[in-house]
N, C-alpha and C positions, 0 to 999 in steps of 0.2 A: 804485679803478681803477688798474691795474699796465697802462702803456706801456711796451711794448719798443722802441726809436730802431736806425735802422741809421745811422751814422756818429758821430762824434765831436768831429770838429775840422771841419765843412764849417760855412758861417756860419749855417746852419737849426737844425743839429744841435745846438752848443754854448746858441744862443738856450732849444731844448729842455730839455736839462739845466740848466735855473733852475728846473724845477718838480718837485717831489716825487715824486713818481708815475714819471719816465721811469728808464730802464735804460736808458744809450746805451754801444752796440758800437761799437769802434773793428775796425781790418783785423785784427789778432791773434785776435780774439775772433770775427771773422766777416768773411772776406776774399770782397769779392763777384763775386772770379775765381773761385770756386767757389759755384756756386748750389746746392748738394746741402751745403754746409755752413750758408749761411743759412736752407734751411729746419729743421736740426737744431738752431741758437741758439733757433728759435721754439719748438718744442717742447720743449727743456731749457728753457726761462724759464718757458712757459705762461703769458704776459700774458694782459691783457684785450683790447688793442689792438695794432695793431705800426703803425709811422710809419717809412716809407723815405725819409729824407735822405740819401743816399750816390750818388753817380752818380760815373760818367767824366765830368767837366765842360771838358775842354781841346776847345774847337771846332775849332782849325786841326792841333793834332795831331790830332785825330782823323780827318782825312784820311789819314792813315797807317797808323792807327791803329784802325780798322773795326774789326776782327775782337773785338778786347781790349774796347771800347767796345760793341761788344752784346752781349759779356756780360755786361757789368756794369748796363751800360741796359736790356739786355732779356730774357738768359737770366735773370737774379738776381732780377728783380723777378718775373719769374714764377713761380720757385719760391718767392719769398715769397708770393703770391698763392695758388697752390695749398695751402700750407699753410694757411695762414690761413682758406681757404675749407674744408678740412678740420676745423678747430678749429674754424668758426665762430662769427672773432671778427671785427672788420674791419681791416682793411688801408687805410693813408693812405698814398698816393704823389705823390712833386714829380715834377712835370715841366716841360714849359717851352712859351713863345711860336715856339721854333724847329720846331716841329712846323708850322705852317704858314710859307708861303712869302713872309707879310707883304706883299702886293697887294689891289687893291679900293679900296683907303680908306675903308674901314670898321674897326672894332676889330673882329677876329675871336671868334667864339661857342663855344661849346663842342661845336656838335652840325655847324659848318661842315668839310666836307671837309681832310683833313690833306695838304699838299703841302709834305712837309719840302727845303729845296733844298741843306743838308749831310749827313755822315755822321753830325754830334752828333745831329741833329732825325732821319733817319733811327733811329737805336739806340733814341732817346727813343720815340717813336712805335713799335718793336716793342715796347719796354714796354710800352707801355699796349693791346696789341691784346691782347698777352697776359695781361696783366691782367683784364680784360672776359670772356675765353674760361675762366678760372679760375671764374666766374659766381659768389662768393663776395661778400661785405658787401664795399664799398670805397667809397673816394673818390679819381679822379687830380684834382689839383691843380696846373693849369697856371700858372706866373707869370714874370715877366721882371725882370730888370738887379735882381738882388741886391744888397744893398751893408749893411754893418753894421762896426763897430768891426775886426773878425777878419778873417783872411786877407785874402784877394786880392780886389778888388772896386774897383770906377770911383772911388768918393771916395776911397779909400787911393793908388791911382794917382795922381789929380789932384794929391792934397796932396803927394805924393813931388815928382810932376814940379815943381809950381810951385818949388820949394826951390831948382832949379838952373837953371830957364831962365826968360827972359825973354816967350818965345814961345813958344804951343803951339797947335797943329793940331786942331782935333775934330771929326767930324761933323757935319754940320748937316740931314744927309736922312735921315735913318734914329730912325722914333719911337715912345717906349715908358714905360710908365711902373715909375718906379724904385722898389725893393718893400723897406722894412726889413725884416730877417731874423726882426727880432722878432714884425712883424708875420703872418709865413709860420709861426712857430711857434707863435703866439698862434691862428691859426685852425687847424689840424693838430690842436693838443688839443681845441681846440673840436668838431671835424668828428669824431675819433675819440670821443670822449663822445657827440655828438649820435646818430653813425651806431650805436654802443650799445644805445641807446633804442627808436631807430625805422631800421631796416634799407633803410624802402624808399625813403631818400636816397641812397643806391648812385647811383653817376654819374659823369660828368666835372663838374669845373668851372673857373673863372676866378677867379685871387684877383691882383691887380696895385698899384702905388700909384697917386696921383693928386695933381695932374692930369696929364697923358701930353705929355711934351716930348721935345724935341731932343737927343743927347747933347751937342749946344754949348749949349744953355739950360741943361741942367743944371748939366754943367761952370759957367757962368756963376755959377750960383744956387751950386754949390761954393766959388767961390774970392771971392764978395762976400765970403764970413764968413772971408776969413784978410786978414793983413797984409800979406803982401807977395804978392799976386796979379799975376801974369805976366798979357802983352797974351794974347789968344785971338782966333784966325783962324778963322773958318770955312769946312769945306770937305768937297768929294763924299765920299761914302764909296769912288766910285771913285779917290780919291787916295790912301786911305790900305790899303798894303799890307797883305793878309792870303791866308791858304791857302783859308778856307773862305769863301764865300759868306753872307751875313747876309739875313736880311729886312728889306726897308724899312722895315716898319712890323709893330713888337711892341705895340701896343694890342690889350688882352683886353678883352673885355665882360662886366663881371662882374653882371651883375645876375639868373642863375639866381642867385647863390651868397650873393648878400643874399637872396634870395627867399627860399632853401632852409636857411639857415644862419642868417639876420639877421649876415652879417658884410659889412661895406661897408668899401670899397676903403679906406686908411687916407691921410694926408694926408703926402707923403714928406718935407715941408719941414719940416715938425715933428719927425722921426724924424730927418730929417739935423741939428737943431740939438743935438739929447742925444747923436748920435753924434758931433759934433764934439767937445763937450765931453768925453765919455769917453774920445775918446781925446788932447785934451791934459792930462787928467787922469793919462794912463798914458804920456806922452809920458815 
């Protein structure tokens, strides 16, 4: 089985390219400000599957930044969709927890109304409509707070910041559970092999870690494991400046997607211990 990957360097993307089988595109090769080029990579490759890890991921520029961000969130995945539903092969798309508006106090469902309350969750959410409209084999894959060894993400933050201050400020309202990268690529190939076999798992679903905390607990559970761990203050998310608006509450429910998949949510304290060590291994 031949995966084609839409990014390279995003931290889903790179976890991908560990496995044999993927062909991962970087912007040179398929820039997804042009959605009439990405579905031309699909068809020059002819995989079996194709996996979109590439999005516009900046949330507070994307207040600015609208226009640039649905294309790439939503014009782009649609032309991969359409393609793919032409080829019929299936198509795996990320998306995210900012598609709803994180109210209720419940962990949001897959089949629960979408009230994205930015412009990121906006663009995300025209993806995936369009996606759906394409009627071809898929699966979107909604998840939240990334974080893995690579780029930019809340542990690599954390451990920056503690390095120079004594004190740090972090949310304490706002809750979600944190998703190794590995683990988002680990079920991707799975869901693209699974949807292979049997097509009529086409759907939305939920894949998140576990268990679903605070980003002050997490932070916490971050800087147990270093040496020299700065005090941590907890506070609003109304105190801590930002452009774009956030959901309170990024809890997914993921139990269609154990149902449907046998993949259950993965345990992040255990993925944060190998990703510490990998990276004072590359420190």
């Amino acid at each position: 089985m031949t995966i084609l990957v839409f990014g390279k360097t995003g931290q889903v993307a790179i976890e991908l390219q560990k496995y044999a089988e993927v062909t991962a595109l970087d912007r040179s090769a398929a820039d997804l400000g042009n959605p009439a080029a990405c579905a031309a990579a699909i068809v020059a490759h002819a995989p079996h599957a194709v996996i979109n890890a590439a999005a516009y991921t900046f949330v507070d520029r994307a207040e600015e930044e609208e226009a640039l961000a649905r294309v790439i969130n939503g014009e782009a995945p649609a032309a991969m969709a359409r393609t793919c539903a032409e080829m019929d092969i299936p198509f795996v798309h990320i998306s995210t927890d900012y598609v709803f508006d994180g109210t209720g106090g419940k962990a949001s469902k897959p089949e629960d109304p979408a009230r994205p309350v930015n412009a990121y969750g906006r663009t995300k959410y025209l993806g995936e409509k369009a996606i759906r409209a394409a009627a071809g084999c898929h699966a979107i894959l909604r998840t939240s707070w990334v974080f893995s060894a690579h780029g930019s993400n809340f542990v690599k933050t954390m451990l920056r910041l503690s390095r120079t201050h004594e004190m740090l400020n972090v949310v304490e309202d706002q809750i979600g559970g944190p998703t190794p990268a590995s683990a988002i690529a680990a079920a991707c190939r799975s869901i693209a092999e699974q949807l292979t076999a049997d097509r009529g798992k086409s759907g939305t679903y939920h894949f998140s870690g576990a268990p679903d905390v605070s980003w002050y607990q997490f932070a916490s559970e971050i800087l147990s494991r270093t040496n020299s761990a700065p005090d941590l203050r907890p506070i609003p998310a109304s105190a801590y400046p930002a452009s774009a608006e956030r959901p309170p509450s990024s809890r997914l429910d993921c139990r269609t997607t154990e149902a449907t998949f046998g993949l259950t949510r993965p345990d992040w304290r255990a993925a944060l211990d190998d990703i510490l060590e990998e990276l004072e291994e590359t420190a």
